[in-house]
C-alpha positions as CSV (number, residue, x, y, z in Angstrom):
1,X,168.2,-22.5,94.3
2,X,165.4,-23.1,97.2
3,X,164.2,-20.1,99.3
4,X,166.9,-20.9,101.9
5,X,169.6,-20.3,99.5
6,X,167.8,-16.9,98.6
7,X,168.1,-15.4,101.6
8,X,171.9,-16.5,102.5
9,X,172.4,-14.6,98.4
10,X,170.6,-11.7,99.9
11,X,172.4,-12.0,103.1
12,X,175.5,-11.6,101.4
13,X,174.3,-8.7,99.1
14,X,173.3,-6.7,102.8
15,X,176.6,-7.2,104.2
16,X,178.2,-5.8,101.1
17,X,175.7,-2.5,100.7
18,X,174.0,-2.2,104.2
19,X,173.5,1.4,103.6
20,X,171.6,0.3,100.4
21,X,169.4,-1.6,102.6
22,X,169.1,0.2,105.3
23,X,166.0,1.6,105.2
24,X,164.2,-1.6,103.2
25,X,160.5,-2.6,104.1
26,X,159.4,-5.9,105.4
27,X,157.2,-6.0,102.1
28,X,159.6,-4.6,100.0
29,X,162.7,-7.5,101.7
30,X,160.0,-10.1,101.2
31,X,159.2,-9.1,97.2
32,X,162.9,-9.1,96.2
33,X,163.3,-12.5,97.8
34,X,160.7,-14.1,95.7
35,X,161.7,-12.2,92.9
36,X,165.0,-13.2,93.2
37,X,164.1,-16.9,94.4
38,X,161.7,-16.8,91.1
39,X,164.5,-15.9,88.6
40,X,167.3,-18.4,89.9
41,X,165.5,-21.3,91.2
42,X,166.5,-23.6,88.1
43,X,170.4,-22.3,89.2
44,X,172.9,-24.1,91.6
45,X,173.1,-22.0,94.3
46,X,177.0,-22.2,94.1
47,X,177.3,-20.6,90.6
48,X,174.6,-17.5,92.1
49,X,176.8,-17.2,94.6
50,X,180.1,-16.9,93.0
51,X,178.8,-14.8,90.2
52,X,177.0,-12.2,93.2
53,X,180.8,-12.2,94.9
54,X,182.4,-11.8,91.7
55,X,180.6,-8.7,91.1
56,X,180.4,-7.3,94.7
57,X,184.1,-6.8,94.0
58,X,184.0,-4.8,90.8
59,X,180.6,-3.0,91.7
60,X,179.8,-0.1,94.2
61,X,176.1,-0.8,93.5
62,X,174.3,-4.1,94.3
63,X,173.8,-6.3,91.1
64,X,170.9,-6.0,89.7
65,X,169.1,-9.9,88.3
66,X,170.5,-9.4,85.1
67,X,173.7,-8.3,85.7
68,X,174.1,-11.7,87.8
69,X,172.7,-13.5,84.9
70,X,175.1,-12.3,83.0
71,X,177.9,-13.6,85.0
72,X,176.7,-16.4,85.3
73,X,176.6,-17.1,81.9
74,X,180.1,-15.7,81.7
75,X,180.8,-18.4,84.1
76,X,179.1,-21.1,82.8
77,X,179.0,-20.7,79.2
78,X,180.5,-23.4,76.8
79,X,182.9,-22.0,73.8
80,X,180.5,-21.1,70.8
81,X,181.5,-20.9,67.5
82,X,182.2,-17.1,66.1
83,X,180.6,-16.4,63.8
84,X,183.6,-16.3,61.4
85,X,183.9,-19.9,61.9
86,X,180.0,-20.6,61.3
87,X,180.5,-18.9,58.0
88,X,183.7,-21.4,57.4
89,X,181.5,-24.0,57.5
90,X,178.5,-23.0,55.8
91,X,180.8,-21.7,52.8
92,X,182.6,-25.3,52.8
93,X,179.1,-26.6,52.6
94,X,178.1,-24.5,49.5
95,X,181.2,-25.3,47.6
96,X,179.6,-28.8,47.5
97,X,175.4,-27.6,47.5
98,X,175.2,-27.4,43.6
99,X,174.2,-31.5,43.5
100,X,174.4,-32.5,46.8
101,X,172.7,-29.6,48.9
102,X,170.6,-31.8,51.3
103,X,173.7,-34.3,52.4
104,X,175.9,-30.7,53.0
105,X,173.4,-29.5,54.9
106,X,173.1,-32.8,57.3
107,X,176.2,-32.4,58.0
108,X,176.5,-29.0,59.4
109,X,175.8,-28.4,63.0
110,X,172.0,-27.9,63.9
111,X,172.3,-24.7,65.3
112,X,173.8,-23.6,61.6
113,X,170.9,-25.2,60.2
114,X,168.5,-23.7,62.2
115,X,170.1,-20.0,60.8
116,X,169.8,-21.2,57.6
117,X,166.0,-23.0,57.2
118,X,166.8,-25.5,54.6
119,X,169.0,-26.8,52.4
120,X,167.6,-25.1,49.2
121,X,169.7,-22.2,50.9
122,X,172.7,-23.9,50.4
123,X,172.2,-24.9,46.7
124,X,171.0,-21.1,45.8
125,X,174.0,-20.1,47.2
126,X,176.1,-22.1,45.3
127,X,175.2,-20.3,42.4
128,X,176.1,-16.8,43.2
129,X,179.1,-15.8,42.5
130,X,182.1,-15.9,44.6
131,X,182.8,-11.8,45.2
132,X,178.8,-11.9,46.4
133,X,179.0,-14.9,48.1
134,X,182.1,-13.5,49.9
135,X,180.4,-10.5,50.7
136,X,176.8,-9.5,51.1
137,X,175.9,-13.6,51.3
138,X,178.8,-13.9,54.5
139,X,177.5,-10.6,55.5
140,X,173.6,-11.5,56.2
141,X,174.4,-14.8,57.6
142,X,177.0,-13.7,60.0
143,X,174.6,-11.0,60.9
144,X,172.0,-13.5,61.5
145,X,173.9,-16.3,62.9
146,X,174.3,-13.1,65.8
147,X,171.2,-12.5,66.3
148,X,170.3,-16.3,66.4
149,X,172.6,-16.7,68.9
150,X,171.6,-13.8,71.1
151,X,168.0,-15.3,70.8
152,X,169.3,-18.4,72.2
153,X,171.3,-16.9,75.4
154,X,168.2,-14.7,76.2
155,X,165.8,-17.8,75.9
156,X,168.0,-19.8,78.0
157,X,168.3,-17.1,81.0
158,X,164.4,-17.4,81.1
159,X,163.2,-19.3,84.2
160,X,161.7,-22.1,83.5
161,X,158.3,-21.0,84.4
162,X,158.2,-18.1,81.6
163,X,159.6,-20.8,78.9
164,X,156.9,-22.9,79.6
165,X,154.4,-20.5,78.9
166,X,156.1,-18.9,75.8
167,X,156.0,-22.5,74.7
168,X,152.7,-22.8,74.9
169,X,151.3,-19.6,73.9
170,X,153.7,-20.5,70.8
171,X,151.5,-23.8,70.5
172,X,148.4,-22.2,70.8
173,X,149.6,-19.5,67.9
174,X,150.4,-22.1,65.6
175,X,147.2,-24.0,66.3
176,X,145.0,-21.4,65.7
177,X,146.8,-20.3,63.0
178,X,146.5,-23.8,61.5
179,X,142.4,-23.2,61.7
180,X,142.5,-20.5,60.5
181,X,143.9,-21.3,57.5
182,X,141.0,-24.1,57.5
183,X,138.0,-21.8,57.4
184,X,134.9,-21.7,59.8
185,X,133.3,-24.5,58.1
186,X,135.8,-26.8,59.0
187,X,134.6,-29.3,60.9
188,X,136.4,-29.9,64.6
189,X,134.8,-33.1,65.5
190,X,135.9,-34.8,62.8
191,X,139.7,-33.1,63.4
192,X,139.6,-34.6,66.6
193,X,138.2,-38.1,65.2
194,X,141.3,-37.9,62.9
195,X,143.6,-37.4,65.5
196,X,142.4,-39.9,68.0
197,X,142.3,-42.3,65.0
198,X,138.7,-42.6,65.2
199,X,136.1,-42.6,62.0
200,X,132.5,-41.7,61.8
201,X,131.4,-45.5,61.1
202,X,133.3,-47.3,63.6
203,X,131.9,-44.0,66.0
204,X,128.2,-44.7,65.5
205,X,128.5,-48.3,64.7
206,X,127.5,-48.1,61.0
207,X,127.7,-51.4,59.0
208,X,127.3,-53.5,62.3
């Protein structure tokens, strides 16, 4: 959604509550465009627009950003698997984990094997017994198969700006967390010949 788009959303939102902005700044009309332009830009304006109408006609207050987020992942969303079901197939998997863990766990969906990490998880749990595995097991794994997916939908209502740069700070964590674990005396130069495929010899011409 471009600039343009913004204002004919906001347009709509001051028709609907005039006496909300009534008494609005210049500066203050100008922020709440770009903030709203900001958060929706990587949206259709259609799908802003009908989730803003749909709830200018439930609400007495203008939406807030993440009340129209919401909608429009109401809106938009694609039918995910309860988590009742994602415990159907993980427990089908572990009936079948004892020898052949890895090829059960290829076979699930990758957003179940993302919850569960590895395939070791599969062959531990097939052997637990059943009245645990039924229980605390399907418990913890529904709980965080939730949670997973609630990460997910939060993620994905990021703009795309924000993801970028949690991506990267999460890149520069790991990095720096992969040095660490190499000590001070590691040697950087000849990191960065190892990863540009170069060696010391061929560098300074040794042997030639």
């Amino acid at each position: 959604m471009d600039k343009r788009e913004t204002l004919k959303i906001m347009a709509v939102l001051k028709a609907a509550y005039p006496k909300y902005y009534a008494g609005i700044s210049t500066d203050d009309a100008k922020q709440t465009v770009s903030l709203w332009q900001s958060m929706f830009e990587d949206y259709d304006y259609t799908v802003v627009a009908h989730a803003v109408k749909a709830l200018i006609a439930v609400s007495k207050w203008p939406p807030s950003v993440s009340e129209v987020l919401d909608k429009i992942r109401l809106l938009t969303q694609t039918e995910e698997m309860t988590e009742q079901e994602a415990w159907g197939l993980v427990c089908k998997a572990v009936r079948n984990s004892a020898y052949h863990a890895e090829e059960e766990f290829q076979k699930l969906p990758k957003e179940l094997q993302r919850v569960l990490g590895s395939h070791s998880v599969l062959r531990e749990w097939a052997l637990v017994d059943v009245e645990q595995l039924n229980t605390v097991v399907a418990s913890n794994f529904m709980r965080s198969y939730r949670a997973r997916i609630q990460s997910a939908r939060e993620y994905l209502a990021l703009p795309s700006e924000v993801r970028e740069f949690s991506e990267k700070l999460a890149h520069a964590k790991s990095l720096d967390a992969m040095l660490e674990k190499m000590g001070p005396s590691y040697d950087l130069e000849a990191y960065d010949r190892m990863m540009l495929g170069r060696t010391p010899s061929l560098e300074k011409g040794d042997g030639q």
